[in-house]
N, C-alpha and C positions, 0 to 999 in steps of 0.2 A: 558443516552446515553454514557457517558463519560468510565463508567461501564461497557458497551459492548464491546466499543472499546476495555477497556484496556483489559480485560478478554479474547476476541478474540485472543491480539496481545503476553499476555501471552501463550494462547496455540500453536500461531504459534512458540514460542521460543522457546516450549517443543516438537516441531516437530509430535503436533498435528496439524489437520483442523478442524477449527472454521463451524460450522453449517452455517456462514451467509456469508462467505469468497466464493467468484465466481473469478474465472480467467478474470483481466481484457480484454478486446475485443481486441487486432491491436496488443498487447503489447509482445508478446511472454509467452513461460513457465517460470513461476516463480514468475509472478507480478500478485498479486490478490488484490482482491476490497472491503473491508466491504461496506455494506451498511446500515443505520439506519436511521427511518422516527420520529421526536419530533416535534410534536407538529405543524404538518399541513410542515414541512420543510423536507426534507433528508440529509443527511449530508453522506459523503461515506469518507473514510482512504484507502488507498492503500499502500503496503508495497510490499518487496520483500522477497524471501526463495530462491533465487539462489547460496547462501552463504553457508557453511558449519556451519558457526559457528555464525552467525551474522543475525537478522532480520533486514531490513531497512526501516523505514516508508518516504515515499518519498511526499506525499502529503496527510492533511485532509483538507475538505473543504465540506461547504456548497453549496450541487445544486439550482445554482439561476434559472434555466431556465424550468418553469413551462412547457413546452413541451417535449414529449419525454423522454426517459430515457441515452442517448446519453451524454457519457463526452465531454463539450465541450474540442474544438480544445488546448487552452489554459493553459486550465489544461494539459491536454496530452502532449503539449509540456514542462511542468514543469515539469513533471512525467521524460519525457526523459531528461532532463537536469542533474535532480536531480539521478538517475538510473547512471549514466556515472560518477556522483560526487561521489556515494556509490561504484562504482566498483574500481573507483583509489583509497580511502580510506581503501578497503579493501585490495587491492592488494597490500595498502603501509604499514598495520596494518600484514599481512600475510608476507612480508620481514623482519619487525622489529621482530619480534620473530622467526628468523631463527640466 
């Protein structure tokens, strides 16, 4: 699983799309979702490409909620936490090389 991930998150660097990569739901353009099922579990990675130069993996995590396919609330609101942490980062990493 760990294989997918990385192999996916490579091609998003290479400004390919990963076969298994879907646009996460609420989130806007730009933040997309792996998903991969081991062994009775799912496990999903979300990262960003809003960036020119720069991929951002903003949350991995195990879906614990045997219902539905629905991110919890939780996660989502770490995703935007974490998305608002990568944009100051970049826009401070984007100043320093000016």
């Amino acid at each position: 699983m760990q294989g997918e991930f990385g192999f996916a998150l490579y091609l998003a660097q290479t400004g390919h799309h990963p076969l298994s990569a879907k646009p996460l739901k609420g989130m806007g353009s730009g933040i997309v979702e792996l998903v991969e099922n081991f062994d009775g579990d799912t496990y999903r990675t979300v990262y960003t490409v809003r960036f020119e130069t720069a991929v951002y993996v903003l949350h991995a995590f195990m879906k614990k909620s045997k219902q539905g396919t629905k991110t919890p609330q939780t996660d989502i609101d770490l995703i935007k936490r974490r998305l608002r942490d990568a944009e100051a980062d970049y826009a401070t990493s984007k100043q320093q090389e000016i």
